[in-house]
N, C-alpha and C positions, 0 to 999 in steps of 0.2 A: 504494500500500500504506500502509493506517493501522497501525504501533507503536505501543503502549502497555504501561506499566507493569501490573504486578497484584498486588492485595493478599491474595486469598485465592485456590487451586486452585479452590473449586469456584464459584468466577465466571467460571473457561472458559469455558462456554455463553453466557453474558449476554452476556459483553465478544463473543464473534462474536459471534451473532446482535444486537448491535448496533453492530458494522462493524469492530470489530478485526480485522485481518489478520495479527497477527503480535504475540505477548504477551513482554514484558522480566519475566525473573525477577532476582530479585536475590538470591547467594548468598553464604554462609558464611566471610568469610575474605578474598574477593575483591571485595566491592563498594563502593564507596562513593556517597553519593547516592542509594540505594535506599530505594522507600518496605517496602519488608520485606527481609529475607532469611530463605532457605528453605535447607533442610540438606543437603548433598553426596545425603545416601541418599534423597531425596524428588525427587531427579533423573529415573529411570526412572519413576517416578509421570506426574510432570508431563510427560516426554515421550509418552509411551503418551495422556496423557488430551487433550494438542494434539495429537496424529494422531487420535484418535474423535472430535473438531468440528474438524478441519480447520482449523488456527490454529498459526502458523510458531512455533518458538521461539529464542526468542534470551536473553541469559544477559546482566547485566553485571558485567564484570571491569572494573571502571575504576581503580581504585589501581594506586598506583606500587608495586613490590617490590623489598625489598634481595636481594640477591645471598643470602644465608642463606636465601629465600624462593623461590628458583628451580624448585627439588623440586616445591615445592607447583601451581607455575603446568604445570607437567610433569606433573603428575598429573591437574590439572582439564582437561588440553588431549587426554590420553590419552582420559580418561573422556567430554568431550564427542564428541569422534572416534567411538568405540564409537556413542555413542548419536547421532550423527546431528545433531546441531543444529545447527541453521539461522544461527545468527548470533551473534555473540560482540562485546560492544564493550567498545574497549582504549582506555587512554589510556598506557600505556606501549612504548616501544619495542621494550624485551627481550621484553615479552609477544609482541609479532610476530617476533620474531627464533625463538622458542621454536616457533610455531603453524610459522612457512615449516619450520622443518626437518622437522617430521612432515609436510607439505603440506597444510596446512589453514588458509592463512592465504586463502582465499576466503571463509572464513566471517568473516572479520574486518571490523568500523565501526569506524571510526578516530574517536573521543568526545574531541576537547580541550579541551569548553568552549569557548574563547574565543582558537583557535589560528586558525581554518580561514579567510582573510580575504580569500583573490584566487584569481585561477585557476591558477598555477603554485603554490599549493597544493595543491589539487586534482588537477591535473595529477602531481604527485610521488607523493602517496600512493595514488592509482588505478594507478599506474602498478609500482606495488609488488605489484599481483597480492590487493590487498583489495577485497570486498564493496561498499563504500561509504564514505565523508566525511559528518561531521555539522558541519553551518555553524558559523562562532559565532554566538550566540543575538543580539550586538550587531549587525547588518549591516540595514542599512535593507532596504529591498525595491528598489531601483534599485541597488545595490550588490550583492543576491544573483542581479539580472538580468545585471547585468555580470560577474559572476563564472560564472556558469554558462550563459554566452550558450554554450559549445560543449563543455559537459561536465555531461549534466543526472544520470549516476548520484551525486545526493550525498542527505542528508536534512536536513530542516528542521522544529527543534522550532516546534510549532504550539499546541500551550497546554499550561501548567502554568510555574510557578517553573524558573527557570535560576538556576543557580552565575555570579555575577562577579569569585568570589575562591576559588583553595582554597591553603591551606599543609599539608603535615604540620605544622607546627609547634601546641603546645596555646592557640592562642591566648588564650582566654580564661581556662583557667587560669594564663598568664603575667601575664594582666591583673589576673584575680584572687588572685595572689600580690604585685602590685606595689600593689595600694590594699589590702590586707591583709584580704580581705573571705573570709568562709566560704560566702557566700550562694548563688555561682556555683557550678553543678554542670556536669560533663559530661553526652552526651544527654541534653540536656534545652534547648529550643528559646530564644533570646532575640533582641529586636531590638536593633537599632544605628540610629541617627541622625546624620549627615554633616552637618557647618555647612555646605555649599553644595546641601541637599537638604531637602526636605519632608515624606519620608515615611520611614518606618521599614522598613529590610532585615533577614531573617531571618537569624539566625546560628546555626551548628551546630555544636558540637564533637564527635568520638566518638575511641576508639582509633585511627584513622588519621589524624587533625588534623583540622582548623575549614574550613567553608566558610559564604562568606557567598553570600546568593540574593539575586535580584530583590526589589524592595520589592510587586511582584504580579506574578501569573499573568499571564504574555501569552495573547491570544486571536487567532485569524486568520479569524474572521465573512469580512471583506469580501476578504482576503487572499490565502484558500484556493483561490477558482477563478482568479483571475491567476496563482497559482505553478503551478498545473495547466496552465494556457493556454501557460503557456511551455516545458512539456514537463518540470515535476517531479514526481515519483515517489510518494516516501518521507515519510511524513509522520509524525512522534512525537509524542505524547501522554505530560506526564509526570504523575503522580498524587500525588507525594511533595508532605505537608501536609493528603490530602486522603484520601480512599479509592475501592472500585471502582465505588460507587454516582454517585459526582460522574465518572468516567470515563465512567459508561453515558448520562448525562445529556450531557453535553460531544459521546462521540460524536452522538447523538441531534438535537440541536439541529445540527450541522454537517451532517446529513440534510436536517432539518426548516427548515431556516433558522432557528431559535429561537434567545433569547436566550442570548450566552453569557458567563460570567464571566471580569472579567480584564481586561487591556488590550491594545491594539495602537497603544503610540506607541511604540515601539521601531521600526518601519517605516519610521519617518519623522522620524527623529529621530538627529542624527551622536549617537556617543556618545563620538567623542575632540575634548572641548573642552580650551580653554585656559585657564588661569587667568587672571584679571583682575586688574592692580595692586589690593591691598588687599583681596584673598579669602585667607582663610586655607586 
């Protein structure tokens, strides 16, 4: 099954008919990391118009919620219930705590970013009666072989920008209060540069705090049919930076064998080094 994000409703049909199986909306209140969000009341829309092209829906909830904010997750969790949806990704806990009491926490993909790293991982959170595990995006490919040698229900982002940092916290505006600059705005996209790196990572801030991304798109060209080979499933497509037309294109090419944008050294490449005497 291919996931992907979507930027506009009436790109339903496209995104199937060129191989999405399963379309991530992003909603009002509850998402963070989403390349849109769409409004509580355009819910029954969007489910009604994934059941006329036959395309799953799944929802993301990814932010953390304070305890004043409980209501709200209790109302979305109500409302998805009714309407049937297919899949729901959580990166907090109480959100699953919420879903199991109504009994709906089948619908639930456990999204940590940069949680998910061994099998007794895996093993824990399956075991809690959810949907699915999303890898961290950091796991070479001999690592997500090892990990999922006897546990293949997880997913595996397959191209677009991944998160390697999020805080609530405003970061940029903290930064931008401490060099006393007006310049820096919220939602509003900037890069960063690390003295032991070469290229520039995307930074975000909005009302729920700052996340920093990948300095590129991962691709999985060569990738895709080995993770297949080995009995995995679940494949995501993220779209944020970019919109539905480079979606349709990305599917397309992973069809076609065609070129595709991005990279794939993250595969191949440990991402816990150590520092070296005289690295800042």
């Amino acid at each position: 099954m291919i996931l992907s994000t979507i930027h506009e409703i009436k790109n339903i049909p496209r995104l199937k008919e060129a191989g999405a199986d399963a379309l991530i909306f992003g909603l009002d209140e509850l998402s963070i990391r989403a390349c849109r969000t769409f409004l509580w009341e355009q819910l029954p829309e969007i489910k009604a118009c994934c059941e006329r092209y036959q395309v799953k829906l799944y929802i993301n909830a990814l932010r953390f919620f304070m305890e004043d904010e409980m209501d709200l997750v209790r109302r979305f969790l109500k409302l998805a219930k009714e309407l049937s949806v297919d899949g729901i990704y959580y990166g907090d806990e109480g959100f699953y705590q919420e879903a199991k009491a109504i009994g709906f926490e089948d619908r639930l993909v456990y999204q940590p970013e940069t949680l998910i790293t061994n099998s007794s991982d895996i093993d824990f959170y399956l075991g809690l009666g959810i949907q699915s595990v999303s890898l961290a995006h950091e796991c070479t490919l001999e690592e997500i072989a090892a990990m999922t040698r006897n546990q293949k229900n997880v997913e595996v982002l397959i191209s677009g920008y991944f998160s390697i940092l999020y805080s609530r916290r405003p970061l940029l505006t903290n930064y931008k209060n401490q060099i006393h600059s007006n310049q820096i705005q919220t939602d509003r996209m900037y890069t960063l540069i690390e003295s032991t790196r070469t290229a520039r990572m995307p930074i975000l801030e909005d009302r729920f705090g700052t996340t920093i991304y990948s300095e590129a798109p991962i691709q999985s060209f060569k990738e895709l049919p080995i993770l297949k080979e080995h009995g995995l499933s679940r494949f995501r497509i993220d779209s944020l930076f970019f919109d539905d037309e480079w979606t349709i294109q990305v599917l397309q090419a992973y069809k076609t064998k065609g070129d595709l944008p991005g990279s794939n050294r993250w595969y191949y490449q440990k991402t816990m080094m150590k520092k070296e005497d005289g690295d800042v």
